[in-house]
Each structure stands twice: as C-alpha cells, then as structure tokens.
N, C-alpha and C positions, 0 to 999 in steps of 0.2 A: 880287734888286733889281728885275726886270723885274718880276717876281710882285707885288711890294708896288705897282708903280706900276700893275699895271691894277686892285688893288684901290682904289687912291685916285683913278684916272679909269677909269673903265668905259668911258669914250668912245676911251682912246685905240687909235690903229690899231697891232695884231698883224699884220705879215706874217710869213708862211711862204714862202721862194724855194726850198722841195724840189720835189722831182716830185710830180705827182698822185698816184702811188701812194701814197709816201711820206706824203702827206698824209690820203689815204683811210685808212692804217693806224691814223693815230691824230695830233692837233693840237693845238697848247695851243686854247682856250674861246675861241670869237670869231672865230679868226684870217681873214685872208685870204689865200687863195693867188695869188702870184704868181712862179712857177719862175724861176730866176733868168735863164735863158735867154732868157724873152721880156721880162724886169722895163722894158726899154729903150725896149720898143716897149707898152708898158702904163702906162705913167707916170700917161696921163689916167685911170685906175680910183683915181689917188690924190689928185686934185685936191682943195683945200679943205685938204688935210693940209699944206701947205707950214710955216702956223706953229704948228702941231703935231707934237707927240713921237709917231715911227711905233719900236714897238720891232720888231727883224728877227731871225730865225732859221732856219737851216738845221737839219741834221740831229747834227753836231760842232762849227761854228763857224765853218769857213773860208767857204762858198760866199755865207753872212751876211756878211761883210770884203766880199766883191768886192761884194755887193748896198748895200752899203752905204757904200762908195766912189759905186758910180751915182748914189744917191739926193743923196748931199750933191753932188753936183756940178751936179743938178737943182734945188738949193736946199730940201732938205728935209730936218728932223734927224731923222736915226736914232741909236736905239740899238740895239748889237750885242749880241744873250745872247752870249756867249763861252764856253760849255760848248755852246751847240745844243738842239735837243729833246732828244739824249742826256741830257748833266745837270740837264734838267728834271725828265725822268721818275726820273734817277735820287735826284734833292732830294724825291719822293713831290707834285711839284705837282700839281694837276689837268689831264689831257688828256680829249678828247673825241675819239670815230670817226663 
C-alpha cells in the first residue's frame, strides 16, 4: 500500500526513523532520515509536510508506532508500513544504498 502511494505521489515524504547505519545499508528510494531518537527535536526538517501524507518506517514496525504517535500529536499525518523495511524488502520492493 505504501508502495502504490509513492508511485501515485512522488512528492510524498518517506521517513526512515532507523539508525544511520541502518539506513546506510540500504532505504526505500527517496526516503529521509530522521532516527527516531532525535524525530522530536527535528520536527522543523518536516515543515510544509503538515497537510501532507508522510509515510514512516522502521526496520520491523514497532519504532514507526512510537514515531508516529510524535508526529500526529505534532499535527501531521503519518502512515505506518507495519511490516517495516523487513517486509519491504521482503514484498521484492525497490530499495536503494
């Protein structure tokens, strides 16, 4: 579902709240990273995005939940992959390193 939605807006924002590492290994196409840790104190990297669809993803799903609690409570709608980059990669979607 996430998939289909950045083929139908290009424009929308992919966050990544893994670690740099994590990130460096390999990211869905576009994304941006913001580790979930500092997501709080990084808010303004998202500005603009308020009434825009941000989809979010961790590594399995859970650390995407708590990132995405922050965000709606900052007023902005996220969707959560609920598989993670795991069941990205493992759906054969396209990642980038």
């Amino acid at each position: 579902e996430a998939y289909e939605l950045t083929k139908q807006d290009p424009s929308i924002t992919v966050l990544d709240v893994r670690t740099a590492e994590e990130y460096a290994a390999g990211h869905i196409a576009g994304a941006s990273l913001i580790p979930l840790g500092s997501l709080s104190q990084n808010l303004q990297k998202l500005e603009g995005q308020k009434n825009k669809k941000i989809i979010v993803y961790c590594k399995s799903g859970n650390r995407s939940v708590a990132a995405s609690r922050i965000l709606k409570e900052h007023g902005f709608h996220p969707i959560n992959v609920k598989s993670g980059f795991d069941g990205w990669v493992s759906d054969g979607l396209p990642v980038e390193k």
